[in-house]
C-alpha positions in Angstrom: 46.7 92.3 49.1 49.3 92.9 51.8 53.0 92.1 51.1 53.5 88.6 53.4 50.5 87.1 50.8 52.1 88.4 47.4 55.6 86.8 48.6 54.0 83.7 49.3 52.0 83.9 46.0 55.2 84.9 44.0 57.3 81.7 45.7 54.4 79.4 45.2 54.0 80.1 41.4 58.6 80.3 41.5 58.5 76.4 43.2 55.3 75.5 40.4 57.6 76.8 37.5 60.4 75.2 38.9 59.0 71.7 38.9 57.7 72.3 35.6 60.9 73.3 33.7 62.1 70.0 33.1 59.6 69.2 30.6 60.2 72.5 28.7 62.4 73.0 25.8 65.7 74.6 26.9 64.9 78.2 25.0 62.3 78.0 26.7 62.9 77.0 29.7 65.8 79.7 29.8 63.9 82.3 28.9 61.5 81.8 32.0 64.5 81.5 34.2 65.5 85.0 32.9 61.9 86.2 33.7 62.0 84.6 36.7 65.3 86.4 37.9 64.4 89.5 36.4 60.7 89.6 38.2 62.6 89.0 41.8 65.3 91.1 41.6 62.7 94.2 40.5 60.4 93.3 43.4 63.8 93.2 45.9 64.9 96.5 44.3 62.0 98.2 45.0 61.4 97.0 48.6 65.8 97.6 49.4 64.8 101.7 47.6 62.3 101.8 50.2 64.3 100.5 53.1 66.8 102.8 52.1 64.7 105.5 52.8 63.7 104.2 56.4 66.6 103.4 57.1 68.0 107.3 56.4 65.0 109.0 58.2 65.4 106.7 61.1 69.1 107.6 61.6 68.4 111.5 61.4 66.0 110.6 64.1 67.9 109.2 65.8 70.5 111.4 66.1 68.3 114.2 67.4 68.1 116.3 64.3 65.1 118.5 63.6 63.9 119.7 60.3 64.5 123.1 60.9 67.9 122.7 62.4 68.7 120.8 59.1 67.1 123.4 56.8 68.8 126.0 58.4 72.6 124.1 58.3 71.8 123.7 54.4 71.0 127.4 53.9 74.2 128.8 55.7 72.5 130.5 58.7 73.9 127.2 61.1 73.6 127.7 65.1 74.6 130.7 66.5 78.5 130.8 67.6 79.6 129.4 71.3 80.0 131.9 73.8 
């Protein structure tokens, strides 16, 4: 299942639920409303960790930097001194 169908399955069953709630007692119609929040903000939490990531490698791209030139700046050997 890619990730464009899940969101659409996700905010189908979120509008469903919604139009449903008024005919639920309030406990429980609270408590899926606390499900409900919960579910979404673990599902954007997880996609924002994994943008984070992107987003990191992408700008140590594109600035230039290698691998080894960062290895060797966190070992202490650095570029040789300017002439």
């Amino acid at each position: 299942m890619d990730f464009a169908s899940l969101v659409q399955t996700l905010t189908d069953w979120i509008v469903q639920v919604g139009s449903s709630v008024h005919d639920l007692p309030g406990t429980v119609g609270f408590g899926l409303g606390l499900f409900t929040w919960f579910a979404v903000e673990q599902i954007l939490h997880r996609v924002m960790s994994g943008l984070r990531w992107v987003i990191l490698i992408g700008a140590i791209v594109a600035l230039g930097l290698s691998v080894p030139y960062l290895a060797s700046l966190m070992m202490g050997s650095g570029p040789p001194p300017a002439p």
